[in-house]
C-alpha positions in Angstrom: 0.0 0.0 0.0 2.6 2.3 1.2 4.7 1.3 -2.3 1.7 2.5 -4.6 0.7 5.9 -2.7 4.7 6.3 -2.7 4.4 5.8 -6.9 1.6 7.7 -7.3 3.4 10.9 -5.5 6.4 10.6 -7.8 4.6 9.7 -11.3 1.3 12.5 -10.7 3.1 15.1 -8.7 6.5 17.8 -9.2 7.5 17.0 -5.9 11.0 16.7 -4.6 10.2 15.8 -1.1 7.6 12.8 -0.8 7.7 11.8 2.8 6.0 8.4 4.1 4.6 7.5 7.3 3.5 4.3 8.9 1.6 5.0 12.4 0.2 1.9 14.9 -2.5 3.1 17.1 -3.7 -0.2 19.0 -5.7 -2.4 16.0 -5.2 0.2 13.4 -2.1 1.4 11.0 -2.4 4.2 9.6 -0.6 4.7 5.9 0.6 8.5 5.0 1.9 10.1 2.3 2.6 13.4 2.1 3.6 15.1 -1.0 4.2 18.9 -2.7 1.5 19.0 -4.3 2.2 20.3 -8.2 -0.8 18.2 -9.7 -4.2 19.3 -11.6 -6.0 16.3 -10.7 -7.1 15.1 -7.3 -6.2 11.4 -7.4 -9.5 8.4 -7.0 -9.7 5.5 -7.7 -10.9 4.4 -11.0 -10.8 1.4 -13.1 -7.9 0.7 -16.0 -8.9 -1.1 -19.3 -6.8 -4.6 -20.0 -4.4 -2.9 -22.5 -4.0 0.5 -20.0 -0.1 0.3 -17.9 -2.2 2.6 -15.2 -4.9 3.2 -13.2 -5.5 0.3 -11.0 -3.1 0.9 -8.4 -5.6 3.4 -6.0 -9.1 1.0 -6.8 -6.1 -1.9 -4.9 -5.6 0.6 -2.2 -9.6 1.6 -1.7 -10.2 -2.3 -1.2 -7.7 -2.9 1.4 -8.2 0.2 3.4 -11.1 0.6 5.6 -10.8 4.1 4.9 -8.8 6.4 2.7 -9.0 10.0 1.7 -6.6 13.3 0.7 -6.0 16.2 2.7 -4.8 19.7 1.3 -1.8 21.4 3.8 -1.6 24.8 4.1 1.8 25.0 2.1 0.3 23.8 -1.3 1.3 20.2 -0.7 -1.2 16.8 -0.2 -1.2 13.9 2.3 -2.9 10.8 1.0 -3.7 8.3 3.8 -5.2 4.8 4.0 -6.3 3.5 7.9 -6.0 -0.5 8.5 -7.0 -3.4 10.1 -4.5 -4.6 11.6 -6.9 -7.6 13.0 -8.4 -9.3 9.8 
């Protein structure tokens, strides 16, 4: 998980910093990643055709987190996260 938001940051942003973050609080692990921001789109999921190289990575994410979203920081920059189970 932590591998595709990383990817994601460095293929759709112009960021030179990307910073992860992995965070266990009791059942839970929270997945961060905080870029510069530098990208037109806000990033969902969505389906890939067959022949397509991309667009499957973030629909993979959305169906092992039990919740995901974006948040904007005040210097222009995003942090993606994804919370999990850590129970099953």
């Amino acid at each position: 998980m932590i591998s595709e938001l990383m990817t994601n940051a460095i293929v759709h942003t112009n960021s030179v910093s990307i910073t992860g973050r992995l965070q266990k609080d009791g059942d839970w692990l929270l997945v961060e990643v905080q870029d510069e921001g530098g990208t037109s789109s806000d990033p969902h999921p969505h389906r890939g055709g067959n022949a397509n190289e991309y667009g499957r990575g973030l629909v993979v994410v959305a169906q092992s987190a039990q919740a995901l979203g974006t948040q904007l920081e005040t210097d222009g920059g995003r942090t993606f996260w994804a919370r999990i189970s850590l129970t099953g």
